[in-house]
Backbone as a printed PyTorch tensor [residue, N CA C, xyz], in Angstrom:
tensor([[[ 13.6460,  48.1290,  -2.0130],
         [ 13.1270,  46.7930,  -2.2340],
         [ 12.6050,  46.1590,  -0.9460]],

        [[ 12.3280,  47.4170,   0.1410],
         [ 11.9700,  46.4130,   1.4190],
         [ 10.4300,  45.8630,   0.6510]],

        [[  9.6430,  46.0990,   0.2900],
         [  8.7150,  45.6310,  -0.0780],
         [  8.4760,  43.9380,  -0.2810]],

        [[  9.3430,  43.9700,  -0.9910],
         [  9.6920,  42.2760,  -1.6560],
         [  9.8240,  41.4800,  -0.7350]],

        [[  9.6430,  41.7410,   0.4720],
         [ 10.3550,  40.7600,   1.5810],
         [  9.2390,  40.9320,   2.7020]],

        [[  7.8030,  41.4310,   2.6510],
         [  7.1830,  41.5230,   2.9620],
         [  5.8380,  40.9640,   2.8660]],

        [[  4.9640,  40.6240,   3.4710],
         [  3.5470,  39.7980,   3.1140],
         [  2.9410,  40.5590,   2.5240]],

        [[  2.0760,  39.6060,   1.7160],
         [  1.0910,  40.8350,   0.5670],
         [ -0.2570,  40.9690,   1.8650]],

        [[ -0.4450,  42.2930,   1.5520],
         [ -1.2110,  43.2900,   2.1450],
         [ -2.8070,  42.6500,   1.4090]],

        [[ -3.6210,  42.8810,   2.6390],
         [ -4.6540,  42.6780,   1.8080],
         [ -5.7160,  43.9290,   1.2140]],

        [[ -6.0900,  43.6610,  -0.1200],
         [ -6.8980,  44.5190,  -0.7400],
         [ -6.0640,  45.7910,  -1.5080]],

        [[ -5.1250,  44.8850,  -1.4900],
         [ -4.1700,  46.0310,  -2.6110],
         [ -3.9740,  45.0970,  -3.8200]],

        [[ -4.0020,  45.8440,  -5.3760],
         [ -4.0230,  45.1640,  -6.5460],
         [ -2.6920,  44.2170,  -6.6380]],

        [[ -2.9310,  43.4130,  -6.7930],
         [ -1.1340,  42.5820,  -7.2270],
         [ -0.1110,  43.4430,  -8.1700]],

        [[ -0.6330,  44.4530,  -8.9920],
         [  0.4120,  45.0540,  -9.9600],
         [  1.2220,  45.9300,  -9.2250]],

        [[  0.5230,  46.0260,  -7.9800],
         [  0.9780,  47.1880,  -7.2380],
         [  2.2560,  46.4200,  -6.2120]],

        [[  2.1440,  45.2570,  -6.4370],
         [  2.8310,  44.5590,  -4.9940],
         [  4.5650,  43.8730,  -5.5380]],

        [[  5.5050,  43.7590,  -5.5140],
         [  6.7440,  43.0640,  -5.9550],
         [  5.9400,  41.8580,  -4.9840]],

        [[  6.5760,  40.5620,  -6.2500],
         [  6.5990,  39.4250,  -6.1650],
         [  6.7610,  38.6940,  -4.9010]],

        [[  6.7660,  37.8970,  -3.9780],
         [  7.1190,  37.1710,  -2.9690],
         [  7.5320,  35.9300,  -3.6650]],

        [[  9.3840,  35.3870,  -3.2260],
         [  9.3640,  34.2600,  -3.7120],
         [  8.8790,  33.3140,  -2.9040]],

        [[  9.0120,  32.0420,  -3.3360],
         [  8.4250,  30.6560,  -2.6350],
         [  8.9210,  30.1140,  -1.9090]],

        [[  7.7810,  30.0440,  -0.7690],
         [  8.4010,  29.5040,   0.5960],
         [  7.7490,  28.2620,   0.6820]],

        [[  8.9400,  27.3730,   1.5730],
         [  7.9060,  26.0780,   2.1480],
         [  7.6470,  26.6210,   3.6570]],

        [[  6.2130,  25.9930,   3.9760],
         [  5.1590,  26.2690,   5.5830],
         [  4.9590,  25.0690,   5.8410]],

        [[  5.2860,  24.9780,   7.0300],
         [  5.7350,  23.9450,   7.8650],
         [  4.9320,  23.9490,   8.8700]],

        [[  3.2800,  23.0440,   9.3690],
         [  2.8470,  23.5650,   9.9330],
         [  2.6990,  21.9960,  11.1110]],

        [[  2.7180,  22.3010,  12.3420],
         [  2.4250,  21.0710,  13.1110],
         [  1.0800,  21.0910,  14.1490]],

        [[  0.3330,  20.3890,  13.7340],
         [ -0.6360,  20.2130,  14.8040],
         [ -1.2930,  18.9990,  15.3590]],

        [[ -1.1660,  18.7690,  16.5960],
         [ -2.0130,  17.5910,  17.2910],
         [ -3.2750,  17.3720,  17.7840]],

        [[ -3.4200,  16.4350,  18.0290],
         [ -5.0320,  16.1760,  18.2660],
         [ -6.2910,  15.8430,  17.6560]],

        [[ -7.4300,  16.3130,  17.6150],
         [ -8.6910,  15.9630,  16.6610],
         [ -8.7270,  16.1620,  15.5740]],

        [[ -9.3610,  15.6980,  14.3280],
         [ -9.5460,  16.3780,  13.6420],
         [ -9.5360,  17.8110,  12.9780]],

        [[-10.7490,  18.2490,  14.0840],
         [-10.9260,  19.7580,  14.7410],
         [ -9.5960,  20.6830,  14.2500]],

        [[ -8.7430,  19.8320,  15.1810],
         [ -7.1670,  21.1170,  15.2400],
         [ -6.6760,  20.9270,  14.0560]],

        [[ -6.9790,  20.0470,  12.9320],
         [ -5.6890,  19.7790,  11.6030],
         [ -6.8130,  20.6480,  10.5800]],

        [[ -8.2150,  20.5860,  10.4970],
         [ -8.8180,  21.0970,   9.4640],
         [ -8.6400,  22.9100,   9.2360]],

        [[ -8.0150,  23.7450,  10.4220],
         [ -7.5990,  25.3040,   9.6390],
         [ -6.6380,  24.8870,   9.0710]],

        [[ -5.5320,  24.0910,   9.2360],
         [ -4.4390,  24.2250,   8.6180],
         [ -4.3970,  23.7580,   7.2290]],

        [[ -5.4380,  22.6410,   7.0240],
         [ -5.8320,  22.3910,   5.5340],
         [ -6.1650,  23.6030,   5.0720]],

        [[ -6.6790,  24.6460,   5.4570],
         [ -7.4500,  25.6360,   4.9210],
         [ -6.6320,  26.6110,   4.6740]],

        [[ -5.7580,  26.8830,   5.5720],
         [ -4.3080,  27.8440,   5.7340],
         [ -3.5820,  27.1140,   4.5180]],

        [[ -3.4140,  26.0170,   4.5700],
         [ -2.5010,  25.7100,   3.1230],
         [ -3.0380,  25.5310,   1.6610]],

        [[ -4.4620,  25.6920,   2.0170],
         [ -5.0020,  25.6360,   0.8120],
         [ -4.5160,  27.2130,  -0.0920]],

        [[ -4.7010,  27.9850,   0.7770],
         [ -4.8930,  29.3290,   0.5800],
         [ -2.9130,  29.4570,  -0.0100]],

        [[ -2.4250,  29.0150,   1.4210],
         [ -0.8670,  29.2100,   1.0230],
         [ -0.5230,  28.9580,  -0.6220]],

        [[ -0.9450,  27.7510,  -0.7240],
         [ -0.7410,  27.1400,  -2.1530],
         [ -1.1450,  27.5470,  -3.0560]],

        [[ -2.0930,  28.5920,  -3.1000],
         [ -2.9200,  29.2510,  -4.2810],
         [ -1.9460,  30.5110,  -4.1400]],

        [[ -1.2100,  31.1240,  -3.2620],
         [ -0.1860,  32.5550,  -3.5710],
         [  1.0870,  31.7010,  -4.0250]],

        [[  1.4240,  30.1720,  -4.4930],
         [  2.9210,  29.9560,  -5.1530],
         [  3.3440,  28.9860,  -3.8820]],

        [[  2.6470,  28.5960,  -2.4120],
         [  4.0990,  28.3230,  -1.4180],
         [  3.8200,  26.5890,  -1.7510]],

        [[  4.7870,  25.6540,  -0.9870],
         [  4.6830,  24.8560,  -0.8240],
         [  4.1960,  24.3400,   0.9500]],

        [[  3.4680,  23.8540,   1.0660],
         [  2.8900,  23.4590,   1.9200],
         [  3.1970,  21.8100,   3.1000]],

        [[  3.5620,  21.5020,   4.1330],
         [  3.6790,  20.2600,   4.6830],
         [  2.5940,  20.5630,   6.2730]],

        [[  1.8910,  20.0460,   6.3180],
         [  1.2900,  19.8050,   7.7500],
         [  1.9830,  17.8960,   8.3030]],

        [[  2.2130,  18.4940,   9.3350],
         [  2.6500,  17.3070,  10.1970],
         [  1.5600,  17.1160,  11.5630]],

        [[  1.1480,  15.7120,  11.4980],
         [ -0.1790,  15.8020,  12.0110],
         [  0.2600,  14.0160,  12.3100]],

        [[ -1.0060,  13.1830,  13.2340],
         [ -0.9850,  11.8810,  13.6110],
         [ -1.0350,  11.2970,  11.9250]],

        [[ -0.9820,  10.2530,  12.1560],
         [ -1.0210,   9.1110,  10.1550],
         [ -2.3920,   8.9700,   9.7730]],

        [[ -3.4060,   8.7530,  10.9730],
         [ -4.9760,   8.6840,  10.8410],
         [ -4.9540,   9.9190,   9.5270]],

        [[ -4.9380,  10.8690,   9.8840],
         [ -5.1860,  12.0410,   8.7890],
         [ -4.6000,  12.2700,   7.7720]],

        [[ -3.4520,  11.1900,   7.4630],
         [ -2.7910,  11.5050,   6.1890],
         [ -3.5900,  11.8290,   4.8580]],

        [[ -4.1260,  10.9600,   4.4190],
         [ -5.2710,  10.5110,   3.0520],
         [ -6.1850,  12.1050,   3.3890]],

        [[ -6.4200,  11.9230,   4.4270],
         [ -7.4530,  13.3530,   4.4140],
         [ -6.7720,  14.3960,   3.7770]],

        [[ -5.5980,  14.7410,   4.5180],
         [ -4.3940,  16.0140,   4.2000],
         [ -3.9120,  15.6870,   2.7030]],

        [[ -3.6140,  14.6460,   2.1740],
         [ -2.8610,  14.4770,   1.1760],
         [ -3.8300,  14.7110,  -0.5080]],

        [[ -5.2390,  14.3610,   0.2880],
         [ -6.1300,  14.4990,  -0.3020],
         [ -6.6850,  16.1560,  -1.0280]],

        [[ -6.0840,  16.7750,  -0.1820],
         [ -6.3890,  18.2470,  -0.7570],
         [ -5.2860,  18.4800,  -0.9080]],

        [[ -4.2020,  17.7050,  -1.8980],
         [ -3.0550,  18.4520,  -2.6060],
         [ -1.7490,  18.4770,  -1.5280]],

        [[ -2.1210,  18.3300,  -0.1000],
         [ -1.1510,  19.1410,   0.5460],
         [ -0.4250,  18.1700,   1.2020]],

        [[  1.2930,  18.2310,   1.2670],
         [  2.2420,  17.3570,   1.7990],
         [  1.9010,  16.6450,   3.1450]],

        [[  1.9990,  15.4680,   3.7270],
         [  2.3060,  15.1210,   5.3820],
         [  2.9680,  14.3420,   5.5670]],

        [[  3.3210,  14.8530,   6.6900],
         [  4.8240,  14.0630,   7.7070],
         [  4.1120,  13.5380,   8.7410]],

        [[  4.6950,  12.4260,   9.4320],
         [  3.5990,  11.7570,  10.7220],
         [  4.2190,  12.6290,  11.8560]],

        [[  2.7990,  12.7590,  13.0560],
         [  3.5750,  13.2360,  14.1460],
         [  3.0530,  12.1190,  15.1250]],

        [[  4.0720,  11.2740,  16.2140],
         [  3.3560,   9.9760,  16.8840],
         [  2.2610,  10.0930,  17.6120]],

        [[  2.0740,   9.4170,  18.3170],
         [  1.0520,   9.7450,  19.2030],
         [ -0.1820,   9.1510,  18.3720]],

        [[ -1.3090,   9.0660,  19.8220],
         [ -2.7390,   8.9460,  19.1290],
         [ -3.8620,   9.3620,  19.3240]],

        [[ -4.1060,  10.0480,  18.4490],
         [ -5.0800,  11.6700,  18.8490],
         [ -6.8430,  11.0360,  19.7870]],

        [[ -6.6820,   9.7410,  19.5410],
         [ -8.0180,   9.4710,  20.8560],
         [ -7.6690,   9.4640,  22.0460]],

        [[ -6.4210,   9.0500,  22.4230],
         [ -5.7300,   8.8910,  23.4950],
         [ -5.7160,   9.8600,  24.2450]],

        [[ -4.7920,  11.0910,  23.2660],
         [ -4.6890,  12.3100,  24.0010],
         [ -5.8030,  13.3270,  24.3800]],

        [[ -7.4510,  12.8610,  23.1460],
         [ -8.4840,  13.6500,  23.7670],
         [ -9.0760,  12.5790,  25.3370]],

        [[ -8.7890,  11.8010,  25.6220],
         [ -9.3270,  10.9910,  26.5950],
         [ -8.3940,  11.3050,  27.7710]],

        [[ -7.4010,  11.6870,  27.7290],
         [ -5.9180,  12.1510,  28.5640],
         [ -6.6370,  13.1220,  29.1090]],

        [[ -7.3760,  14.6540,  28.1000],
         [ -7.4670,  15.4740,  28.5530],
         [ -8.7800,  15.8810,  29.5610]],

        [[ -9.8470,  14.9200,  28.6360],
         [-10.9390,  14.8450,  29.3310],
         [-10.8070,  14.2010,  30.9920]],

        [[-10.2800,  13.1220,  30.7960],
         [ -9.9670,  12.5380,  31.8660],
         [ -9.4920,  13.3320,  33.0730]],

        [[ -7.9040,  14.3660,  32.3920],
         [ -7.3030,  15.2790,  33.2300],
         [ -8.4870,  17.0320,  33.8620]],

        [[ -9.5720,  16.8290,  32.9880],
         [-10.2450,  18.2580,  33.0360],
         [ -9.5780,  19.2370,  32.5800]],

        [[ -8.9830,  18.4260,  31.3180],
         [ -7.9020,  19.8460,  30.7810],
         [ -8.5620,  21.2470,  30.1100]],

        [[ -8.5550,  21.9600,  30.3380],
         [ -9.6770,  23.0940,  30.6020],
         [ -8.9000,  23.8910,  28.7170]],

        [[-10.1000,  24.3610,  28.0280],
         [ -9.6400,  25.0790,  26.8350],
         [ -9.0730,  26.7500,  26.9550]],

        [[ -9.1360,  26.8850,  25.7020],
         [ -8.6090,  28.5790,  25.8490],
         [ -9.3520,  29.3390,  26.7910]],

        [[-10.7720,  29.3370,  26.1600],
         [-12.1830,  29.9830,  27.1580],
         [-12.1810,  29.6340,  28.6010]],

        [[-11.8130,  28.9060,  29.3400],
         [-11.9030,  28.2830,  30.5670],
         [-12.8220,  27.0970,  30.2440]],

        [[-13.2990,  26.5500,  29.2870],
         [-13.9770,  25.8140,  29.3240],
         [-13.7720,  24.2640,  29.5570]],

        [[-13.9210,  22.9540,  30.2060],
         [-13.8360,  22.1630,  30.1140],
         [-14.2910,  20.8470,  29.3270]],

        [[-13.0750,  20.1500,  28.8350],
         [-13.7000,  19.5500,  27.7650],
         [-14.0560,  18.3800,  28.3790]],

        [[-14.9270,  17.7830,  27.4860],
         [-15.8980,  16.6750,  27.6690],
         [-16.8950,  16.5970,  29.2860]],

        [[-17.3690,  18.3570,  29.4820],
         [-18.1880,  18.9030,  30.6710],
         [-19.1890,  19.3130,  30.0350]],

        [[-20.0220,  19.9770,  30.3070],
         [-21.2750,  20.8280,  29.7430],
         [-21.8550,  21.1470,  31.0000]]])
């Protein structure tokens, strides 16, 4: 039965797969917009295999998040603040890139 306790594989038929029971995903992200819209997308998807879904994100985005079905919890803070923090700081992205530079 290790199977059952495993993620479904992709491109294999479901008859072929034991069930996964239902999990809640708990997902947290800060900042823009930008950073909360995969996770709408990640839980969209979650929610269509059975799970239950919560993104915890600033309150600005609640109505957005809640709006596609999916749970939210507030996280404080205020996501203009912290993009102006970073710009300000030259907080540099994954790429090396700097935001609000060109």
């Amino acid at each position: 039965m290790l199977r059952a306790v495993l993620p479904k594989p992709v491109n294999v038929p479901n008859e072929v797969l034991y069930p996964m029971p239902s999990k809640h995903f708990v997902c947290l992200t800060i900042g823009s917009r930008g950073d909360v819209q995969p996770y709408i997308a990640l839980g969209k998807g979650l929610q269509k295999e059975g799970h239950k879904v919560t993104i915890v994100t600033h309150e600005e985005y609640k109505d957005w998040v809640t709006g596609f079905g999916i749970d939210h919890r507030t996280a404080g803070g205020d996501p203009g603040a912290l993009m102006k923090l970073s710009v300000e700081n030259k907080v540099r992205g994954i790429h090396g890139a700097r935001y609000g530079t060109r």
